[in-house]
N, CA, C and O atoms as a CHARMM CRD file, in Angstrom:
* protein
*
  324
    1    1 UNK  N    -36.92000   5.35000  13.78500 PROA 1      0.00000
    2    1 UNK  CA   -37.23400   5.52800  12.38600 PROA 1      0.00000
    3    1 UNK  C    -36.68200   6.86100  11.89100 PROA 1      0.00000
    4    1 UNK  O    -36.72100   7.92200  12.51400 PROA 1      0.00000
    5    2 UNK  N    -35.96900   6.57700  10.23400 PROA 2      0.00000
    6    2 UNK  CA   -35.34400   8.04900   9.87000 PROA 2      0.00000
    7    2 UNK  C    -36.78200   8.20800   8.94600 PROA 2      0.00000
    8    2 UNK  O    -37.09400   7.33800   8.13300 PROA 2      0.00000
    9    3 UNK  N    -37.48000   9.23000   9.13700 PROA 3      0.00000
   10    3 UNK  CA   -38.06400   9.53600   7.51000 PROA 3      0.00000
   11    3 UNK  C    -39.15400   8.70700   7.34700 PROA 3      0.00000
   12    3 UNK  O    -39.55300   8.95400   6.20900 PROA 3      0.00000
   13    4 UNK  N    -39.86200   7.86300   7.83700 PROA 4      0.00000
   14    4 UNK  CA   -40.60600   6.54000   7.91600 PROA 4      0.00000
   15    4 UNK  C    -40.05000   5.20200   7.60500 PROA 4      0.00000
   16    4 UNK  O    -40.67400   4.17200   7.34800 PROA 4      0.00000
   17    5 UNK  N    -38.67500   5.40800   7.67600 PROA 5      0.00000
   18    5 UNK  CA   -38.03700   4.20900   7.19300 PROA 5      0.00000
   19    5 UNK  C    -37.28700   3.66900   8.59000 PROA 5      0.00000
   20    5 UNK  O    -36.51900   4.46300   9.13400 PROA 5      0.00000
   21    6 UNK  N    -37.43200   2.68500   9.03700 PROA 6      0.00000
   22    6 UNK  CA   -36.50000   1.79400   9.57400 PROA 6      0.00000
   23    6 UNK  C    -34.95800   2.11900   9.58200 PROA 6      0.00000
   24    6 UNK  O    -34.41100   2.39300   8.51300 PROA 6      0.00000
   25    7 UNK  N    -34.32900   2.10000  10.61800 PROA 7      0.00000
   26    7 UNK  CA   -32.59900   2.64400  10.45800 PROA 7      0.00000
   27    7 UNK  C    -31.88200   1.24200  10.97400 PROA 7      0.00000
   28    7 UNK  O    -32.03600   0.60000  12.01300 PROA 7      0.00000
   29    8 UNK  N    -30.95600   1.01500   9.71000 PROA 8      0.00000
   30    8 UNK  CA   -30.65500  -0.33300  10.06300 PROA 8      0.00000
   31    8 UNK  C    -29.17600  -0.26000  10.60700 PROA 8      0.00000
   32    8 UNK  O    -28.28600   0.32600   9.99100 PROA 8      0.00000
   33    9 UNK  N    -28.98400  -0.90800  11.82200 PROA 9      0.00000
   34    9 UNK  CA   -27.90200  -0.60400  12.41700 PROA 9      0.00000
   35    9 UNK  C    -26.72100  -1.43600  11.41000 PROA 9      0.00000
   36    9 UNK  O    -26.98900  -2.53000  10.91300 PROA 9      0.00000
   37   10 UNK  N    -25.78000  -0.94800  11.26000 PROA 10     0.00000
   38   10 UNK  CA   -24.84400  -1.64800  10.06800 PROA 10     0.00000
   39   10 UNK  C    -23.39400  -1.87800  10.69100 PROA 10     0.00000
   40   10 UNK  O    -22.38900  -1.22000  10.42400 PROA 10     0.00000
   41   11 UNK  N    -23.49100  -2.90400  11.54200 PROA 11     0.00000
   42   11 UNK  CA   -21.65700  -2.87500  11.78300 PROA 11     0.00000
   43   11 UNK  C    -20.83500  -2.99500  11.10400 PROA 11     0.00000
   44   11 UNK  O    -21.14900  -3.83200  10.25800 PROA 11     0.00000
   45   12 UNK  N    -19.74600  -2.57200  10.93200 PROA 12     0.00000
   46   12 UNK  CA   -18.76600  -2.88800   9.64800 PROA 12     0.00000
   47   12 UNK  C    -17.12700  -2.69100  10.59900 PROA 12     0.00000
   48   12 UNK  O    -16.79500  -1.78500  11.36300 PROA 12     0.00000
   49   13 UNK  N    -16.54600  -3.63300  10.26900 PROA 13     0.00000
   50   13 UNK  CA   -15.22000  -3.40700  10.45600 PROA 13     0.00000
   51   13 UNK  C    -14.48100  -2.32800   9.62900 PROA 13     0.00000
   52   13 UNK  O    -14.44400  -2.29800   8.39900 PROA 13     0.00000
   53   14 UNK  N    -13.97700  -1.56600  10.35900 PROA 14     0.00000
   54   14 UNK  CA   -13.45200  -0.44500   9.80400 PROA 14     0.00000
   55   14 UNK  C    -11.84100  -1.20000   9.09800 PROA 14     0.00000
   56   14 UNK  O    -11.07200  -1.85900   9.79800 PROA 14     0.00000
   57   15 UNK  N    -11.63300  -0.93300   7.74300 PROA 15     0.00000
   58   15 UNK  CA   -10.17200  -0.91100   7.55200 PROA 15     0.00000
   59   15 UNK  C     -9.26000  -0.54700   8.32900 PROA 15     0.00000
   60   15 UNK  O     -9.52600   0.40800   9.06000 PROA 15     0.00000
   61   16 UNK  N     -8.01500  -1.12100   8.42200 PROA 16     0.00000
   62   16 UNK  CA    -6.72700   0.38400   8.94300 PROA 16     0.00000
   63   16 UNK  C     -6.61100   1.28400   7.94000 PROA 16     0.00000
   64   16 UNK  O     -6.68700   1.02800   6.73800 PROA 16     0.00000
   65   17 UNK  N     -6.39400   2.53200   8.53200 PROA 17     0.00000
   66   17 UNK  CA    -6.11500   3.89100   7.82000 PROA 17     0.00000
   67   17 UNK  C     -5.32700   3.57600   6.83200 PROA 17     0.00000
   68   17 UNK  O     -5.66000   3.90100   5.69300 PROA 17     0.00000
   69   18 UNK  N     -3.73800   2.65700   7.13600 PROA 18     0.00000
   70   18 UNK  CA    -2.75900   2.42400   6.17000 PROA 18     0.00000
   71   18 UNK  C     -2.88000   2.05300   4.60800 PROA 18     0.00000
   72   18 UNK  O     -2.16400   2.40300   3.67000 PROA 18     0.00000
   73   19 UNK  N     -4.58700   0.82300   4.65100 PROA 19     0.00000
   74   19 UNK  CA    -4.30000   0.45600   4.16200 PROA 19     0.00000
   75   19 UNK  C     -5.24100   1.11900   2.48800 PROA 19     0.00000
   76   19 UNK  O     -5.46900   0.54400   1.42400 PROA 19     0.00000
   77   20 UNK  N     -5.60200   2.70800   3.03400 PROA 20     0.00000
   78   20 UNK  CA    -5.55800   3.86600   2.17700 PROA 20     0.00000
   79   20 UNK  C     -5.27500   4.22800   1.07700 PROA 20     0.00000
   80   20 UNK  O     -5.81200   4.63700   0.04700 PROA 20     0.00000
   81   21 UNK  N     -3.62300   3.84000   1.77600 PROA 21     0.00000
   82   21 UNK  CA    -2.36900   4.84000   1.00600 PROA 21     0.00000
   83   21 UNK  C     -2.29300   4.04200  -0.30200 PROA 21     0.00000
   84   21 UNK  O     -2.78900   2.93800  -0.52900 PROA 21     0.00000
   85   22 UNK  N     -1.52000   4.88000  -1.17200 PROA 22     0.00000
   86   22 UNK  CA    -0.56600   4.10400  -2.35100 PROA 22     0.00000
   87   22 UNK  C      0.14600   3.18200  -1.67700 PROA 22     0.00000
   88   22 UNK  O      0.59800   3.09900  -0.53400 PROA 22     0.00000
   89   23 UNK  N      0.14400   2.28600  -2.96400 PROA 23     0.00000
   90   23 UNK  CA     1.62100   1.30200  -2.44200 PROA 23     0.00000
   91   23 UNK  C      3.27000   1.74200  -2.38600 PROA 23     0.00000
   92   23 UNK  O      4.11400   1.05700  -1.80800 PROA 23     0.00000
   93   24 UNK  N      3.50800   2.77500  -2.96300 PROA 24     0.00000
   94   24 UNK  CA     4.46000   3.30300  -2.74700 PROA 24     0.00000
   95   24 UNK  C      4.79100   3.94200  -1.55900 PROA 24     0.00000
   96   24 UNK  O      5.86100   3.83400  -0.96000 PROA 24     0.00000
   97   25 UNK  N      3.58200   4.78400  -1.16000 PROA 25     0.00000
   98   25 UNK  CA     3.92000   5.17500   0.43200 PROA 25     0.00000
   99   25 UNK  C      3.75900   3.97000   1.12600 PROA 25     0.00000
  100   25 UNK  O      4.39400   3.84600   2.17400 PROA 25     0.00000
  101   26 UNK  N      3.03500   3.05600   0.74800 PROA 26     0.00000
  102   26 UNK  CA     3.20500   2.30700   1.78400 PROA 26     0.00000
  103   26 UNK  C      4.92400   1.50700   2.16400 PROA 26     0.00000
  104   26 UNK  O      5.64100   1.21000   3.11900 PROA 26     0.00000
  105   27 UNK  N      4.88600   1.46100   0.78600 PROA 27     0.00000
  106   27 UNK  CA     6.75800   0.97500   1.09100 PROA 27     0.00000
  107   27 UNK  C      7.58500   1.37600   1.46200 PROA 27     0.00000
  108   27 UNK  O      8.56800   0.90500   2.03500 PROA 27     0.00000
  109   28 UNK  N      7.23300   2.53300   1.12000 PROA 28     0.00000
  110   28 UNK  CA     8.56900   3.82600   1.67000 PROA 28     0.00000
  111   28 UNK  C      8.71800   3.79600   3.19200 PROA 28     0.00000
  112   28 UNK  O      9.69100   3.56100   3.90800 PROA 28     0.00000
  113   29 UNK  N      6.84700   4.25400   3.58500 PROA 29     0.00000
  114   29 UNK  CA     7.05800   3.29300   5.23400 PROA 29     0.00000
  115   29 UNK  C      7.67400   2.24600   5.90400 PROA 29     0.00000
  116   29 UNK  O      8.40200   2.25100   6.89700 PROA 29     0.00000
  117   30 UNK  N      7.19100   1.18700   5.07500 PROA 30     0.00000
  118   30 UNK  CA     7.99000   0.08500   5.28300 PROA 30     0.00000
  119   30 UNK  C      9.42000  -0.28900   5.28500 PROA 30     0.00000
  120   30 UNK  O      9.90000  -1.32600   5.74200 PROA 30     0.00000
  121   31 UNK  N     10.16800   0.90200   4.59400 PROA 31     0.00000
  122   31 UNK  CA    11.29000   0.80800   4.20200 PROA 31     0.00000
  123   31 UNK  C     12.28700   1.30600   5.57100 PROA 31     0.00000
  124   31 UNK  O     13.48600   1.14900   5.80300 PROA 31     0.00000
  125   32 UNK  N     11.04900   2.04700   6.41800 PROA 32     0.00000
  126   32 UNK  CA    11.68900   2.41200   7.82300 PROA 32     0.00000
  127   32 UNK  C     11.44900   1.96000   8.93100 PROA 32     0.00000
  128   32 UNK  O     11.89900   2.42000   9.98000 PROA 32     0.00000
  129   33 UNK  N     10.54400   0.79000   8.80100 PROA 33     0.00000
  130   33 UNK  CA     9.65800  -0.14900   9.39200 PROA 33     0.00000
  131   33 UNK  C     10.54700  -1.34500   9.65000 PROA 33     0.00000
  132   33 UNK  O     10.19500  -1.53900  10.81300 PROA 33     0.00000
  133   34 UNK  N     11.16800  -1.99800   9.48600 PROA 34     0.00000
  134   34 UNK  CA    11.52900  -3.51600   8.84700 PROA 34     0.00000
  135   34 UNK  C     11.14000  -4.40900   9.90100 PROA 34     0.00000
  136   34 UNK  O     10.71300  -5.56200   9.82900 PROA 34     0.00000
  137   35 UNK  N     11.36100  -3.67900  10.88600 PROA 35     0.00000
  138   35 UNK  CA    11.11400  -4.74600  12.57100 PROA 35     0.00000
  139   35 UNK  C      9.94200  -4.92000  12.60800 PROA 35     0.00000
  140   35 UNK  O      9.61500  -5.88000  13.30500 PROA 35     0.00000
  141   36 UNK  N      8.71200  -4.08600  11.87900 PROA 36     0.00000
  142   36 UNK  CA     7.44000  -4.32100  11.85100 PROA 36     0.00000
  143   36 UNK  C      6.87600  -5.34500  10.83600 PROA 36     0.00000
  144   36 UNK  O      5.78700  -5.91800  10.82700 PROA 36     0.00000
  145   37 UNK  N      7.78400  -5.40400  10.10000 PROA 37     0.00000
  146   37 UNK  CA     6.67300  -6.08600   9.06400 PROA 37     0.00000
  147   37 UNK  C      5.58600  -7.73100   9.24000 PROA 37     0.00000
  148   37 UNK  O      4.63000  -8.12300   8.57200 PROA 37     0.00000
  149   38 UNK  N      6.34700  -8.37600  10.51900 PROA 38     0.00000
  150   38 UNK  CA     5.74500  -9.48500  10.67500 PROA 38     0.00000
  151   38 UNK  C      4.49100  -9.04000  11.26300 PROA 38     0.00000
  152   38 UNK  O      3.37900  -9.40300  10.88200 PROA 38     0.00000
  153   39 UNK  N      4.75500  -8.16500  12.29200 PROA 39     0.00000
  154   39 UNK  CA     3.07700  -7.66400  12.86800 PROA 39     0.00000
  155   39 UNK  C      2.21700  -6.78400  12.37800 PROA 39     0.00000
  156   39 UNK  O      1.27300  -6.36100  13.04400 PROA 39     0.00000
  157   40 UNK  N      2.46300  -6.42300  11.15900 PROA 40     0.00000
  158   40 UNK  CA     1.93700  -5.44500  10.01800 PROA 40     0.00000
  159   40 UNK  C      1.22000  -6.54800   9.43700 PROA 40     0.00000
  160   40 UNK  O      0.01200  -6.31600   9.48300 PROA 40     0.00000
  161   41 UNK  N      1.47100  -7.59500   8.93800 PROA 41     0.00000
  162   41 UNK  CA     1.06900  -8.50400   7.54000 PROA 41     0.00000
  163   41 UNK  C     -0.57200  -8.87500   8.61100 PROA 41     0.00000
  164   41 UNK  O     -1.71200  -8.82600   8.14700 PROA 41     0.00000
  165   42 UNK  N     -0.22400  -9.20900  10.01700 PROA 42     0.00000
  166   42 UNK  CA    -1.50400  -9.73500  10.64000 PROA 42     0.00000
  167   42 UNK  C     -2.15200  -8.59700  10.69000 PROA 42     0.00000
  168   42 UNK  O     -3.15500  -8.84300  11.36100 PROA 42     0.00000
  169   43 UNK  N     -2.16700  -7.70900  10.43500 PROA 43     0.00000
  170   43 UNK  CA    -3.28700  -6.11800  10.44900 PROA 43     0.00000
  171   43 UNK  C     -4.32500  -6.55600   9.49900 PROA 43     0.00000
  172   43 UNK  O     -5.35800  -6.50700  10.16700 PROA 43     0.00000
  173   44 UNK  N     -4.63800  -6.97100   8.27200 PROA 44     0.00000
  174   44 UNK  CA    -5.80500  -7.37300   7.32700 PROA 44     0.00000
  175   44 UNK  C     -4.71400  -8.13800   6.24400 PROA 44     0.00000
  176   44 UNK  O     -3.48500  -8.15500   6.17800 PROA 44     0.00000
  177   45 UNK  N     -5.77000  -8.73900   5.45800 PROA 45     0.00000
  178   45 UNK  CA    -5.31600  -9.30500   3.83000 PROA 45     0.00000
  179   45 UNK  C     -4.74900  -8.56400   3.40900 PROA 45     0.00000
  180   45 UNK  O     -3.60100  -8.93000   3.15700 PROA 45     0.00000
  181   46 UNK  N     -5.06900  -7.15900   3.05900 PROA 46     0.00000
  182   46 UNK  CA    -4.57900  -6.72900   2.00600 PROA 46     0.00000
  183   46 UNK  C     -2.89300  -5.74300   2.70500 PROA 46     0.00000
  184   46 UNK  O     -1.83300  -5.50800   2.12400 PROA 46     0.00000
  185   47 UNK  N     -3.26500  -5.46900   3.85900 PROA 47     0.00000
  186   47 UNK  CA    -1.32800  -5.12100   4.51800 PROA 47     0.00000
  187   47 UNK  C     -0.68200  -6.25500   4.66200 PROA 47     0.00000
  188   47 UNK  O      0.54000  -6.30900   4.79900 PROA 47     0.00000
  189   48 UNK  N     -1.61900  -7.47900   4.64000 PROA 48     0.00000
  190   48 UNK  CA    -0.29500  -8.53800   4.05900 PROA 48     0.00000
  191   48 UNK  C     -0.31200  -8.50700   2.99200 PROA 48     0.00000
  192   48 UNK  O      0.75700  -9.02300   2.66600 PROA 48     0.00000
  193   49 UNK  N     -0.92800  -8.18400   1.96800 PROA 49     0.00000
  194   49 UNK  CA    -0.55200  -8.61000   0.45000 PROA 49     0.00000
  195   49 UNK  C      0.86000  -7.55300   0.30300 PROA 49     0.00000
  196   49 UNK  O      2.00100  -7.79800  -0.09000 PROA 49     0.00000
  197   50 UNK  N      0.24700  -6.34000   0.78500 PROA 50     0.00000
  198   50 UNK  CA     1.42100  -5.43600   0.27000 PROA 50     0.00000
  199   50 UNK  C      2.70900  -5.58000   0.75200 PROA 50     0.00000
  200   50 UNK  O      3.69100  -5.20200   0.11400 PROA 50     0.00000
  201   51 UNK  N      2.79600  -6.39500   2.44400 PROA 51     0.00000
  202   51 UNK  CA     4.42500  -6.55700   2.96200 PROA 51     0.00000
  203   51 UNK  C      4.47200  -8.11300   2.08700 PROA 51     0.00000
  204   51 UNK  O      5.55800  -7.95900   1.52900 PROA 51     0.00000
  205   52 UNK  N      4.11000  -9.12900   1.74700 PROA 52     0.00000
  206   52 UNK  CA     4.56800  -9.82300   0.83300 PROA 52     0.00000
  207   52 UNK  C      4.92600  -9.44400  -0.39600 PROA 52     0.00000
  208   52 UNK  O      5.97500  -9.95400  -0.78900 PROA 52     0.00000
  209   53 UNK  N      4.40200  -8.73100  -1.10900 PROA 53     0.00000
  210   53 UNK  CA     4.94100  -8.11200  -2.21600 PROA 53     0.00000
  211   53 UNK  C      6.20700  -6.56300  -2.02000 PROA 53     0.00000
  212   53 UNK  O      7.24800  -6.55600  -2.67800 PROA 53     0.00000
  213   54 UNK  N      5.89600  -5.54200  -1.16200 PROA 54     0.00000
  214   54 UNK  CA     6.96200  -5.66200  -0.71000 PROA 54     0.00000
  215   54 UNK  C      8.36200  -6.62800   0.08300 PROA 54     0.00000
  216   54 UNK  O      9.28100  -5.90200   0.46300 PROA 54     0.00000
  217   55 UNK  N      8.50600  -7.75500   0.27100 PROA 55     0.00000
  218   55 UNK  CA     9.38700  -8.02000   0.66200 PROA 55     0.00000
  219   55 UNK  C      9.98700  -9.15700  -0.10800 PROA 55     0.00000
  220   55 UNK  O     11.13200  -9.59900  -0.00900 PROA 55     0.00000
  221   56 UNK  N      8.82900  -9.63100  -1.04400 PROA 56     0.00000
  222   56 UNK  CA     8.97200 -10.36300  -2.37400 PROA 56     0.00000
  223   56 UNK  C     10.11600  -9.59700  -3.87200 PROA 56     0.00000
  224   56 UNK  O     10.70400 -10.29900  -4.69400 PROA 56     0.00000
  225   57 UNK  N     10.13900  -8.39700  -3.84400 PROA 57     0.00000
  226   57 UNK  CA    10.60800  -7.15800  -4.66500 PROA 57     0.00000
  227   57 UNK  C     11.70200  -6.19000  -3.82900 PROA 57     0.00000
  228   57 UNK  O     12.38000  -5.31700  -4.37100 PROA 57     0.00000
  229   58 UNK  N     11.73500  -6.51400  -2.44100 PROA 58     0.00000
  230   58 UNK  CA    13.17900  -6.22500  -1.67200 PROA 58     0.00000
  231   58 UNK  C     13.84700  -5.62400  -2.50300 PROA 58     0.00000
  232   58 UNK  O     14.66900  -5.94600  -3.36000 PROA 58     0.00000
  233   59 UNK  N     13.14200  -4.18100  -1.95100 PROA 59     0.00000
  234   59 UNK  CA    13.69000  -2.64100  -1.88400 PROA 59     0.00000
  235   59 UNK  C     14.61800  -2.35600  -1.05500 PROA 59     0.00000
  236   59 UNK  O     15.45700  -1.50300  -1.34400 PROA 59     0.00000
  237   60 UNK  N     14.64100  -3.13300   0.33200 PROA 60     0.00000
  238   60 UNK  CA    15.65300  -2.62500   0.97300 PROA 60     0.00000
  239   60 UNK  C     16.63400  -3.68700   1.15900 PROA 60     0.00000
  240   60 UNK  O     16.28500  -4.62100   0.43700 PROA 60     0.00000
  241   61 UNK  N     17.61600  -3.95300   1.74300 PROA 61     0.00000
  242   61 UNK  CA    18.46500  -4.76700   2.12400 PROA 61     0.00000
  243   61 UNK  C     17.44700  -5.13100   3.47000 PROA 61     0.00000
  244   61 UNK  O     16.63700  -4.53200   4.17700 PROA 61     0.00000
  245   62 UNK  N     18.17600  -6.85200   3.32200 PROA 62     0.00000
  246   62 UNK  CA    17.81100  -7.80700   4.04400 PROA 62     0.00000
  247   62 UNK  C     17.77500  -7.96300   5.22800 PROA 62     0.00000
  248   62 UNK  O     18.76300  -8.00000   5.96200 PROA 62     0.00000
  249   63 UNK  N     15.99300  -8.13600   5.74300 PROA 63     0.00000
  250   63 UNK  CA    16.22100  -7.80100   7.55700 PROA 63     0.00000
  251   63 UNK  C     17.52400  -8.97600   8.07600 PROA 63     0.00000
  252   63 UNK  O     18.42100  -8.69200   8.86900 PROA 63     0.00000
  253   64 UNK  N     17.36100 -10.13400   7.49100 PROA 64     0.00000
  254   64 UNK  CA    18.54900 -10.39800   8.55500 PROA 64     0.00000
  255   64 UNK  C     20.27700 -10.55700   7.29500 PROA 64     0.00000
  256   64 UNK  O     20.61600 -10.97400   6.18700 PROA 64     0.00000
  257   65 UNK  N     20.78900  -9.91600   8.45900 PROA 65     0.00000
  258   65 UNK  CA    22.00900  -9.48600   8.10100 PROA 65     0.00000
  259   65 UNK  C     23.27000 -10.89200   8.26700 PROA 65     0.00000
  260   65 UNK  O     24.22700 -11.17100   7.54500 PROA 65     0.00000
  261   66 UNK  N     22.83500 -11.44300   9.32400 PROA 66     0.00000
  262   66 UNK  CA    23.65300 -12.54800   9.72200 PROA 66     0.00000
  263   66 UNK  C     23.07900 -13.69400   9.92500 PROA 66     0.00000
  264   66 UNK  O     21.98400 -13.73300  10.48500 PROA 66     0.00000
  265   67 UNK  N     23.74600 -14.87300   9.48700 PROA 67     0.00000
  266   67 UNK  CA    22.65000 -16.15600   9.54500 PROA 67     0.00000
  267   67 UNK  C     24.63600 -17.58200  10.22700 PROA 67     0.00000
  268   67 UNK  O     25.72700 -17.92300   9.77100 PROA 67     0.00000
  269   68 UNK  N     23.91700 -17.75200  11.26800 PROA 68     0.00000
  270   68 UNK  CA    24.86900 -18.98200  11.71100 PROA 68     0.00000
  271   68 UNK  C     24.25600 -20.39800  11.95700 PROA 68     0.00000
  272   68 UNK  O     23.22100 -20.66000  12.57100 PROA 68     0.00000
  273   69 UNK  N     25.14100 -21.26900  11.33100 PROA 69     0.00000
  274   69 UNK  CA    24.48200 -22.49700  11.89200 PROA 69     0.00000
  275   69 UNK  C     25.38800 -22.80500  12.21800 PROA 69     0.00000
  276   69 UNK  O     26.45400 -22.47200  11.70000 PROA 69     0.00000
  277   70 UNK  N     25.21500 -23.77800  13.49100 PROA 70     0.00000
  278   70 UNK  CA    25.80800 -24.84300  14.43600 PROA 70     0.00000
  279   70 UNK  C     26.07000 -26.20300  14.51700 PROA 70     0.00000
  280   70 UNK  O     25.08300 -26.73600  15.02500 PROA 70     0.00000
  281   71 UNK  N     26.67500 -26.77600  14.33600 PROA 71     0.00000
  282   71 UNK  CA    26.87700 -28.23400  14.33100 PROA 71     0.00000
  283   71 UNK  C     27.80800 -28.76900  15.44200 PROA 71     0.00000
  284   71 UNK  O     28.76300 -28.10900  15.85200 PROA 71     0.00000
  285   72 UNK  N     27.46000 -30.10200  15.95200 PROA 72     0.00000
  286   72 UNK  CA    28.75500 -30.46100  16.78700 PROA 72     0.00000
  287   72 UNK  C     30.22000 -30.06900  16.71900 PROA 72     0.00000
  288   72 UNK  O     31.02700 -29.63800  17.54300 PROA 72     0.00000
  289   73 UNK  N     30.28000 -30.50300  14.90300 PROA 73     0.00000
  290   73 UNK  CA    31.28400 -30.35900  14.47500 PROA 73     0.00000
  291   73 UNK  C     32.46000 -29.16900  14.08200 PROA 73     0.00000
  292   73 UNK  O     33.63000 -28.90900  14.36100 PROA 73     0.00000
  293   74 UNK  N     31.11000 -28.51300  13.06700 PROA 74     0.00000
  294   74 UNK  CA    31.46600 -27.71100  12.53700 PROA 74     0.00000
  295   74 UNK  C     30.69100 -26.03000  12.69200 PROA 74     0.00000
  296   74 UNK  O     29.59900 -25.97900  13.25800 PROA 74     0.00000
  297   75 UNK  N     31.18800 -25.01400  12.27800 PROA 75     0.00000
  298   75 UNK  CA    30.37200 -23.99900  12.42200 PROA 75     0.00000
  299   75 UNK  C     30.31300 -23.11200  11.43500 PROA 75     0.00000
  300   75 UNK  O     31.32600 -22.42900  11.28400 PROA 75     0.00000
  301   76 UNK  N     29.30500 -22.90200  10.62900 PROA 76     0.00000
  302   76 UNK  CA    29.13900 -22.48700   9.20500 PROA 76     0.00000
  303   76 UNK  C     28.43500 -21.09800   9.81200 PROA 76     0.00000
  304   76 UNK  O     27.58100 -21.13100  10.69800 PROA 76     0.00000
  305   77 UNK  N     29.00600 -19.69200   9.10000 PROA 77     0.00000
  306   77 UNK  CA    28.45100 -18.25400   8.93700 PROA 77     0.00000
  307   77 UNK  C     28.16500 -17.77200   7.78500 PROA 77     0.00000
  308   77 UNK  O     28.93800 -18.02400   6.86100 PROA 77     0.00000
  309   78 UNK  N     26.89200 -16.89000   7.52300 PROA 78     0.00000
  310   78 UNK  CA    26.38000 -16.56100   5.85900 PROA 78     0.00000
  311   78 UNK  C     26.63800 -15.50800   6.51300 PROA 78     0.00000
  312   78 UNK  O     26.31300 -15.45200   7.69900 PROA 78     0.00000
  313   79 UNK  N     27.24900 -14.48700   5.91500 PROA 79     0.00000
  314   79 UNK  CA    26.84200 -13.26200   5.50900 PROA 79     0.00000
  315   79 UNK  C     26.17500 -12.50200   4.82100 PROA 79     0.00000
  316   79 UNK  O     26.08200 -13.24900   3.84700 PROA 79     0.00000
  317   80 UNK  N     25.61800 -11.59800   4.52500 PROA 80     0.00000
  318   80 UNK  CA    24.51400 -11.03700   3.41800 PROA 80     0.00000
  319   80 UNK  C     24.58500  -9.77300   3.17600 PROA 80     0.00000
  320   80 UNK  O     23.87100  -8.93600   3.72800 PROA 80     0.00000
  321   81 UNK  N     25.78600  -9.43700   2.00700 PROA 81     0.00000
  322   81 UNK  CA    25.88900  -7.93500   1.85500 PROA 81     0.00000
  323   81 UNK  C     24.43000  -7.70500   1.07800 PROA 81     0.00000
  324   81 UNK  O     24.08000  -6.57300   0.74400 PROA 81     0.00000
């Protein structure tokens, strides 16, 4: 007891620290991040809201740079300046 009162134990999931910041720092991070962002978005809702909307508004150039498809036949390459 605190005071005559009952102390009620209160678990709470703590946020990540990250998800603190402005959204601007958070992008700017992100902007040096890119290899992270798939295992960032599973950190809570709201660090996925922000790498979907960061990557929805693609500030930086595109994590993937090269895209090939294969066919028996034929063989088609995208590039992505």
């Amino acid at each position: 007891q605190v005071h005559g009162q009952m102390r009620k134990n209160v678990t709470k999931t703590e946020s990540p620290r990250l998800e603190l910041l402005p959204r601007d720092l958070i992008w700017t991070i992100l902007d040096y991040l890119p290899q992270a962002l798939f295992d960032l978005r599973l950190t809570s809702s709201k660090l996925r809201s922000h790498v979907d909307n960061y990557a929805y508004h693609s500030r930086q150039s595109s994590i993937v740079e090269r895209l090939g498809i294969f066919s028996r036949t034929d063989v088609i390459n995208f590039w992505i300046d």
